[in-house]
KESETOR-534320 format. One line per 3 residues: number of its first residue (from 0); for each residue x, y, z of C-alpha. Coordinates in steps of 0.02 Angstrom, whole numbers. Each point is the difference from the previous one (the first is absolute). Layout:
N
NUM) X,Y,Z ~ ... .
END
This chain:
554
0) 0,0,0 ~ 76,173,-45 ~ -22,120,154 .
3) -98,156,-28 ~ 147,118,98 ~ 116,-86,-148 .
6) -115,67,-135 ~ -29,158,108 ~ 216,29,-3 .
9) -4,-3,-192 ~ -140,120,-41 ~ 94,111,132 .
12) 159,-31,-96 ~ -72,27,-168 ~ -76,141,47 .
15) 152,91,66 ~ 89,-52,-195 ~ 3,150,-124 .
18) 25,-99,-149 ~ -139,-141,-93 ~ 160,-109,-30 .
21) 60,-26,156 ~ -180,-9,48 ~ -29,-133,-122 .
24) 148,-102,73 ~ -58,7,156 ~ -185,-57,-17 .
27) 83,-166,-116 ~ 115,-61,136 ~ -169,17,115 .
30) -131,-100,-108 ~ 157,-122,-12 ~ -2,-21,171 .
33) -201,-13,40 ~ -74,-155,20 ~ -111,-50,-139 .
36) -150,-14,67 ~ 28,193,53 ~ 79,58,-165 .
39) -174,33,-92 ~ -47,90,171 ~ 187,109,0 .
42) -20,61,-161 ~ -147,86,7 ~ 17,74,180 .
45) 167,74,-42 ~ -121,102,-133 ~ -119,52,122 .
48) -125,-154,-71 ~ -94,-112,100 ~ -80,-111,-120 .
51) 5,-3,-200 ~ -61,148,-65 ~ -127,-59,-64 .
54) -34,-109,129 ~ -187,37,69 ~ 47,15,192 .
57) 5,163,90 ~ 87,35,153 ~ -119,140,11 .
60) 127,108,148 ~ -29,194,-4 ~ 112,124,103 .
63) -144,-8,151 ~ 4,-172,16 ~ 187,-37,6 .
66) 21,144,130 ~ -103,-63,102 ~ 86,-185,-36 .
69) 160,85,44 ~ -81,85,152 ~ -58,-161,75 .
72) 151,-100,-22 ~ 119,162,76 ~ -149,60,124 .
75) 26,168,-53 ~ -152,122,-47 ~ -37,0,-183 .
78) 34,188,-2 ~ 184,-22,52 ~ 7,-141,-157 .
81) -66,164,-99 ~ 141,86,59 ~ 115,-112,-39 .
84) -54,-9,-184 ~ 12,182,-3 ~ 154,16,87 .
87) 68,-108,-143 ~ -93,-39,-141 ~ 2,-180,-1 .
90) -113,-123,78 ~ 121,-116,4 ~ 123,116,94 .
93) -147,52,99 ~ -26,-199,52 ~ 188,-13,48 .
96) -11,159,106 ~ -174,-62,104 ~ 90,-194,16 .
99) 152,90,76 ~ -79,130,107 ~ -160,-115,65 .
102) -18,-132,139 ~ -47,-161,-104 ~ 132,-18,-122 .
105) 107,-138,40 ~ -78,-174,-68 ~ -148,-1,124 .
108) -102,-89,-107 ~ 98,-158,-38 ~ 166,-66,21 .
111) 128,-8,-135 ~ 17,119,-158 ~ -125,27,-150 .
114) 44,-86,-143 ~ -61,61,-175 ~ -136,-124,-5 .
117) -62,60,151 ~ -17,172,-56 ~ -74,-70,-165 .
120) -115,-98,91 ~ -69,133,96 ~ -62,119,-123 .
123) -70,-149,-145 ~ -116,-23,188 ~ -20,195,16 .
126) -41,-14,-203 ~ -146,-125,35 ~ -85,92,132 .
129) -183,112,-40 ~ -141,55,65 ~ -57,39,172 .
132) 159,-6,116 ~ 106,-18,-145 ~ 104,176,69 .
135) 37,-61,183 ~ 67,-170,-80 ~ 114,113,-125 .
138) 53,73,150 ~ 50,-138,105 ~ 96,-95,-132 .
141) 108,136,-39 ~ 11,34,192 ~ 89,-177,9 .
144) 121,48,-134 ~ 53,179,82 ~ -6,-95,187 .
147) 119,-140,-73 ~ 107,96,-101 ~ 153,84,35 .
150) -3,184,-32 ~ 89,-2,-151 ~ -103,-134,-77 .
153) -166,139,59 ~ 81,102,-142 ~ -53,-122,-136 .
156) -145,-86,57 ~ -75,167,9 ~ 49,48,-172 .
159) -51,-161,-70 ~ -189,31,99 ~ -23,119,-124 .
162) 98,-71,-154 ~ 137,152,5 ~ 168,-55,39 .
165) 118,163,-66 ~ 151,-87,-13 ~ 18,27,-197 .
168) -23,-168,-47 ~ -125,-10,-166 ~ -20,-118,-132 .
171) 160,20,-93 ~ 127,-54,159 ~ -117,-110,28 .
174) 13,-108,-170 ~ 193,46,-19 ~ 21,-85,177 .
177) -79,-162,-33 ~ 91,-12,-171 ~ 166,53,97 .
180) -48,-114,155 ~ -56,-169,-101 ~ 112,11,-164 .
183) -138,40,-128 ~ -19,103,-130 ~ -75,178,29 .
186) -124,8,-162 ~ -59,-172,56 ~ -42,69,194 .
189) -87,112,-84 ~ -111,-89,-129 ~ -62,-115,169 .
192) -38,151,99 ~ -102,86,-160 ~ -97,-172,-30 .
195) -14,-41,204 ~ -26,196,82 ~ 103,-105,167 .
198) 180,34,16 ~ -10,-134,143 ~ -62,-131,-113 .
201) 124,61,-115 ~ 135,-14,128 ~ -44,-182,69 .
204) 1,-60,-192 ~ 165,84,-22 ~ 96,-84,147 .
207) -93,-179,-16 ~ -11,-8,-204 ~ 115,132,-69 .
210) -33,72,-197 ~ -86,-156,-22 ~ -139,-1,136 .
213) -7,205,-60 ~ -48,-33,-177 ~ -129,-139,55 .
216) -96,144,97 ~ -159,41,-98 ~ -156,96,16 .
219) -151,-44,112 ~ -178,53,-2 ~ -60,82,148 .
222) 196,70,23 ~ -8,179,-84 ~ 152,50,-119 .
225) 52,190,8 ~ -81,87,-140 ~ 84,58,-158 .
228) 35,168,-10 ~ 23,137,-138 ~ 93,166,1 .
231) -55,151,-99 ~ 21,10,-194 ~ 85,170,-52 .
234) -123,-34,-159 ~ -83,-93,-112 ~ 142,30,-139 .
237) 131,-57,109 ~ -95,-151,64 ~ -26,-70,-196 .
240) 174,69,-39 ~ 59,-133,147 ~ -132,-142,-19 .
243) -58,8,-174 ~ -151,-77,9 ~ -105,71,172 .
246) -131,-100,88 ~ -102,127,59 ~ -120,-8,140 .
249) -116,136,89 ~ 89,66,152 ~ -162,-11,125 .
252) -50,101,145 ~ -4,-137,139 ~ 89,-132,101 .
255) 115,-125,-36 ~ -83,-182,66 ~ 94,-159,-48 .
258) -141,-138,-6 ~ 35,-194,53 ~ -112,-101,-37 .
261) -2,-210,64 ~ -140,-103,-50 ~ -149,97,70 .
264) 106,119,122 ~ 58,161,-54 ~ 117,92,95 .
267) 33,205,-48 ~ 169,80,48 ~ 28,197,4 .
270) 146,77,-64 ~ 74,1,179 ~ -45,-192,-4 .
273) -121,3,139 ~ -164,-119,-38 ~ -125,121,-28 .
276) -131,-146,-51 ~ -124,33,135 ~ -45,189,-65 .
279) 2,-56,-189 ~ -144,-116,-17 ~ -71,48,-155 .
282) 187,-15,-70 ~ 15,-182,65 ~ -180,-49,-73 .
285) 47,100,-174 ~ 171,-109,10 ~ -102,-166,33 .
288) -107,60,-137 ~ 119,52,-128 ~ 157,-90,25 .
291) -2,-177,-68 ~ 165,-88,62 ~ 32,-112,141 .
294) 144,73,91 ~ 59,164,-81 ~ 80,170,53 .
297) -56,156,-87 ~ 53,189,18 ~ -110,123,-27 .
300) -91,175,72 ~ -167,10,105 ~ -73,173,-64 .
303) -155,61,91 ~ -119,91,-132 ~ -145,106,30 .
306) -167,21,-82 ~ 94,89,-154 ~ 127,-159,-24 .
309) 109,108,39 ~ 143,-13,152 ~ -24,58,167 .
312) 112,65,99 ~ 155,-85,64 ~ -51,20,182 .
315) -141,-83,-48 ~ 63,-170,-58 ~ 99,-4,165 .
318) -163,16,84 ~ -44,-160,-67 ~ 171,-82,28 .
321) -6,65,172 ~ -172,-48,60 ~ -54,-147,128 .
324) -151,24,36 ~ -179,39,-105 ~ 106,-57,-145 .
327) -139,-39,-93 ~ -84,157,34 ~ 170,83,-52 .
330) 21,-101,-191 ~ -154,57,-26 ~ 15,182,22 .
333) 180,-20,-73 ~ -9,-130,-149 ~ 166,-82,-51 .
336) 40,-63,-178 ~ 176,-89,-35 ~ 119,1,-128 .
339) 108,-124,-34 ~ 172,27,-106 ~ 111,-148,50 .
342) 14,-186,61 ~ 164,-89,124 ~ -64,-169,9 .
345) -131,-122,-85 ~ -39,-173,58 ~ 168,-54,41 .
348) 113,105,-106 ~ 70,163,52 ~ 4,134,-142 .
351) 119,133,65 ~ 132,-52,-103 ~ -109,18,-147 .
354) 11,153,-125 ~ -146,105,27 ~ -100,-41,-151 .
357) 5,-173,33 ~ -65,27,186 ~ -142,116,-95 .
360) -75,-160,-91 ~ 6,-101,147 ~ -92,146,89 .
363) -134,2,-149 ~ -24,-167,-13 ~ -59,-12,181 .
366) -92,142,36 ~ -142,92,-73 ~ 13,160,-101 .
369) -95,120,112 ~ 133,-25,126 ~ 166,21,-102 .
372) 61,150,-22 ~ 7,44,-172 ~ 176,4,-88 .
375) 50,60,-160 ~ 173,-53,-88 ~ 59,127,-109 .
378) 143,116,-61 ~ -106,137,-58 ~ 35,144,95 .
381) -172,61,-35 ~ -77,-139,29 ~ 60,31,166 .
384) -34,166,14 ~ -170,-47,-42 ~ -8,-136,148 .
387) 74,135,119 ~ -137,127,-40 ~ -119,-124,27 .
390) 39,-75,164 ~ 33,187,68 ~ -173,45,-92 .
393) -85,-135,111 ~ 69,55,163 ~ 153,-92,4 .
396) 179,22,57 ~ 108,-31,-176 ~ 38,-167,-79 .
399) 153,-138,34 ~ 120,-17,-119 ~ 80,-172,-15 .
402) 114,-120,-86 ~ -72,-144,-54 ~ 146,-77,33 .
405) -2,18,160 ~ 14,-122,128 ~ -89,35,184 .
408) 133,68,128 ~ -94,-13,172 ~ 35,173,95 .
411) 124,59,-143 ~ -37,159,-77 ~ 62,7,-177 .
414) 10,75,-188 ~ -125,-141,-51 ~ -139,83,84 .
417) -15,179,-31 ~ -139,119,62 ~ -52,143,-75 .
420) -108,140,104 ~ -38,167,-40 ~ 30,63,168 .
423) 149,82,87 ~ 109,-117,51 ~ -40,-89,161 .
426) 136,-104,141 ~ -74,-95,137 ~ 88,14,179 .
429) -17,-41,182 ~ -59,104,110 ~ 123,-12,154 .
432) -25,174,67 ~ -132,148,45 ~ -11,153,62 .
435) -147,94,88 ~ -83,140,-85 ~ -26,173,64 .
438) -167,105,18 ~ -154,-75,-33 ~ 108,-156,-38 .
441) 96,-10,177 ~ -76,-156,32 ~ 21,-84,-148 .
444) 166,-78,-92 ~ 29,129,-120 ~ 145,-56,-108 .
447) 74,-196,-28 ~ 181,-32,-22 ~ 36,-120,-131 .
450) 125,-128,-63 ~ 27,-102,-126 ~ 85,-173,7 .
453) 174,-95,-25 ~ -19,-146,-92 ~ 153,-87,100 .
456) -50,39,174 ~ -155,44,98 ~ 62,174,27 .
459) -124,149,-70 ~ 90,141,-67 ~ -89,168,32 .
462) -41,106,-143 ~ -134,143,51 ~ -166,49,98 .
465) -161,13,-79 ~ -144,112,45 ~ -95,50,-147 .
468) -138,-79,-64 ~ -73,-43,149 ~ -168,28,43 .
471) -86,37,165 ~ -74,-167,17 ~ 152,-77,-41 .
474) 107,91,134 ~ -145,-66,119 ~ 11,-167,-57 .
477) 185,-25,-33 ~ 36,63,180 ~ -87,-136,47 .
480) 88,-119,-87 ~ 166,53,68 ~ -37,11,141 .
483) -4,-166,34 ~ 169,-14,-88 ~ 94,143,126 .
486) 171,-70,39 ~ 84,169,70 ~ -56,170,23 .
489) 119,150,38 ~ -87,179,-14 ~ -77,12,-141 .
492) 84,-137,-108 ~ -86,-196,18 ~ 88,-154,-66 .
495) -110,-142,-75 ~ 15,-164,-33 ~ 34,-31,-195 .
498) -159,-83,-48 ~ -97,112,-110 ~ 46,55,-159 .
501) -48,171,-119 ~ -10,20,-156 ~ 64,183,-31 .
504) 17,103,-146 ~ 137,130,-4 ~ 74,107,-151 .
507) 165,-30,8 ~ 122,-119,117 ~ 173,126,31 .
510) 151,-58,90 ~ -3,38,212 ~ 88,-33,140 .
513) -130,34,113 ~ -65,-185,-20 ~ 101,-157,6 .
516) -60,-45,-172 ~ 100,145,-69 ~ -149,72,-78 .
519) -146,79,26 ~ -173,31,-91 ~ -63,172,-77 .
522) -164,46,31 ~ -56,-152,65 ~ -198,-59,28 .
525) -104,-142,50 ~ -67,-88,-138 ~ -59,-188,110 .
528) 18,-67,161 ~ 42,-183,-69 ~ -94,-101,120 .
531) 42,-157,-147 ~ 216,19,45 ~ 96,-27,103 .
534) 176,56,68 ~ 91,-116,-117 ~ -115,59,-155 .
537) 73,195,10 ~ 102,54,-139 ~ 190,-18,49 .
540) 132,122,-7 ~ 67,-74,-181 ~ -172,47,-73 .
543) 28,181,91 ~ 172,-7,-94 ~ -93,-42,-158 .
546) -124,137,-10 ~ 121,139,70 ~ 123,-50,-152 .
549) -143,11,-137 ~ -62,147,43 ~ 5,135,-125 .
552) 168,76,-40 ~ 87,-135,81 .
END
């Protein structure tokens, strides 16, 4: 059994180390060292996961109810805990702190140390409970873990409560440890994490099988892929300069919902990969209807559409992603129609590594028309144009662009898949900080600090505040929001957690060293609180790069 101090000494280690690869090295010669029936477990804590990600279990632990864990276990009040996190920003810190400085923190619950199972075994309980009670119970277990933990270990079972470890340690060290650590190739790591979405399946089948076992790792229905995605075309010239021939498709005002379907369960997946089957029933009955395969995974958008067949609003299709209860009462005042544009897997045989417009037939020979999207291939540029118009004309975003060539690349964003919106140009970031207004808004979050993301590491790089384009009701309702997500407050200024993400227009991106990103947005404004991302969906700081080198003049 690995000991959960020994995995607490690395993350402290690696989070103390400057550079990704000595990092890298560091996190190999641990997952060497685990136990296997612990590696699977390893590898995701030491990203701040708990389970798969798209795993269906929820430790469901807010700020209030691991203070007042940590409060029980250290018999302090929950306000000093509050201090703590404000004295230093860090819940995890915060946990050490309240161990050290309260009465119950040496072992009093058991004898012996915690081993990584233990701590594993704890919250998959804490996952499982609901209902009446269901809070106390959350409680207690993690009041075992902080009583029987050693104060250093407080520091990451509190971080891992709510799935935010800070030690810099994203999906890139991750796969460049386990090649480093078990001798296989990179490229291959990373085709089993794509197909899989479980760097600690991944891992195990690394160390016990090598590139064999890797390549042997398939798709599953009812385990959602990461979604293809596309970045934006500079034109329709340039796209059918590139591709030569264009499938084009309408670009349409919704959600992204990946549908599996098994037998007579279907199964719906958000872009975030959280099952949102329970508030889409008149998807899953249009999918029973519709769809005629066995076992199949399709990709598609869920578009709600009002009385004029035309979109609603965006915040309206969350709504419906959102809602638990009166569901019915909800599709009905908020229809949803699907579109359906690609297919993974059918009956057996996984598609991915098909070119696009053999994946297309597939997708047409198992589902009905009125629920593919339609797609024209062409190198007519106005032919194009003439889509374009069209889908804009009907209250649309723009069209895709893509190769037909093209294979699917799970989570890869690409040249194959272009976008093209007539719009000014858009990034989505975190939201990791606020600030409180003034005047009639004095008791209201005013402005939100934002960041975008490093693809290597978990580490958010800050790149501007936004707060324009927000109306009144939204400052009501997104200080509600955050609130619940305060880590720190000093003065004015609030730190969050990094869970929500904007979409924000701005007019131009100029270099800054005001924010760690090293730039920072012009005339930024809220475009969409992106209820359908998460953290790890933001646009990174290579995209940031991107747009800041093709702007205008540059």
């Amino acid at each position: 059994m690995t000991s959960f101090e020994e995995f607490a000494k690395v993350c402290n280690k690696v989070e103390g180390i400057p550079g990704s690869l000595e990092m890298t090295s560091v996190v190999a010669g641990f997952l060497r060292e685990v136990d296997d029936e612990e590696l699977g477990i390893v590898t995701r804590f030491i990203m701040g996961s708990v389970f798969p990600v798209w795993s269906s279990q929820e430790l469901g632990i807010g700020p209030s109810l691991l203070y007042a864990a940590i409060s029980k276990a250290s018999s302090l009040p929950v306000k000093r805990i509050e201090g703590f996190v404000k004295e230093t920003g860090d819940v995890g810190l915060a946990a050490e702190k309240a161990m050290e400085s309260g009465k119950t923190h040496l072992n009093l619950f058991s004898e012996g140390e915690l081993s990584v199972s233990d701590v594993y075994s704890r919250f998959k309980k804490i996952a499982t409970l609901t209902g009446k009670n269901s809070q106390d119970s959350k409680i207690k277990n993690l009041q075992y873990l902080f009583g029987t933990a050693k104060p250093g270990e407080a520091v990451y079972i509190a971080r891992l409560s709510i799935e935010e470890m800070r030690i810099g340690v994203g999906e890139g060290i991750v796969r460049n440890a386990i090649s480093e650590a078990f001798g296989v190739p990179v490229g291959i790591v990373e085709r089993g994490y794509m197909l899989t979405n479980d760097f600690g399946e991944v891992a195990y089948t690394a160390k016990k099988e090598g590139e064999q076992g890797l390549l042997k790792l398939g798709i599953e229905v009812g385990r959602p892929l990461k979604m293809m995605l596309a970045q934006v075309a500079s034109g329709i010239n340039e796209a059918v300069g590139e591709m030569g021939l264009v499938a084009v498709e309408w670009k349409f005002d919704g959600a992204r919902i990946q549908v599996h379907k098994n037998g007579d369960k279907v199964t719906i997946y958000s872009r975030k990969l959280e099952d949102v089957t329970a508030s889409l029933p008149d998807v899953v009955s249009s999918v029973k209807k519709h769809v005629n395969a066995e076992k199949v995974i399709l990709d598609g958008e869920a578009v709600a559409l009002g009385k004029d067949k035309r979109p609603m609003a965006f915040q309206e299709i969350l709504r419906r992603f959102r809602r638990k209860h009166d569901v019915a009462a909800t599709a009905q005042e908020i229809p949803l129609h699907f579109y359906l544009f690609d297919i993974l897997y059918l009956d057996g045989e996984s598609l991915i590594d098909e070119p696009m417009e053999v994946r297309r037939k597939k997708l047409e020979s198992v589902c009905d028309p009125e629920v593919l999207a339609v797609q024209t291939v062409t190198g007519n540029v106005s032919e194009i144009e003439d889509i374009y118009g069209k889908a804009l004309a009907g209250g649309h975003e723009g069209v895709m662009l893509k190769s037909p060539d093209s294979l699917y690349m799970p989570g890869k964003r690409g040249k194959n898949w272009l976008k093209l919106k007539p719009v000014m140009e858009t990034l989505d970031l975190v939201v990791v900080g606020g600030e409180w207004g003034e005047g009639r808004r004095a008791n209201f979050i005013g402005s939100y600090l934002l960041a975008c993301r490093d693809p290597d590491s978990d580490r958010l790089l800050t790149i501007g505040r936004v707060a324009t384009g927000i109306t009144d009701e939204q400052l009501s309702d997104l200080t509600a929001i955050f609130k619940e997500l305060v880590i720190s407050e000093s003065a004015k200024n609030i730190d969050f957690e990094p869970e929500v993400v904007f979409e924000v227009a701005f007019e131009e991106i100029q270099k800054s060293q005001n924010y760690k990103s090293g730039y920072a947005l012009r005339f930024p404004r809220l475009v969409n609180v992106r209820s359908d991302k998460s953290a790890q969906d933001s646009d990174s700081i290579e995209r940031v790069e991107q747009l800041f080198i093709g702007q205008k003049g540059r």
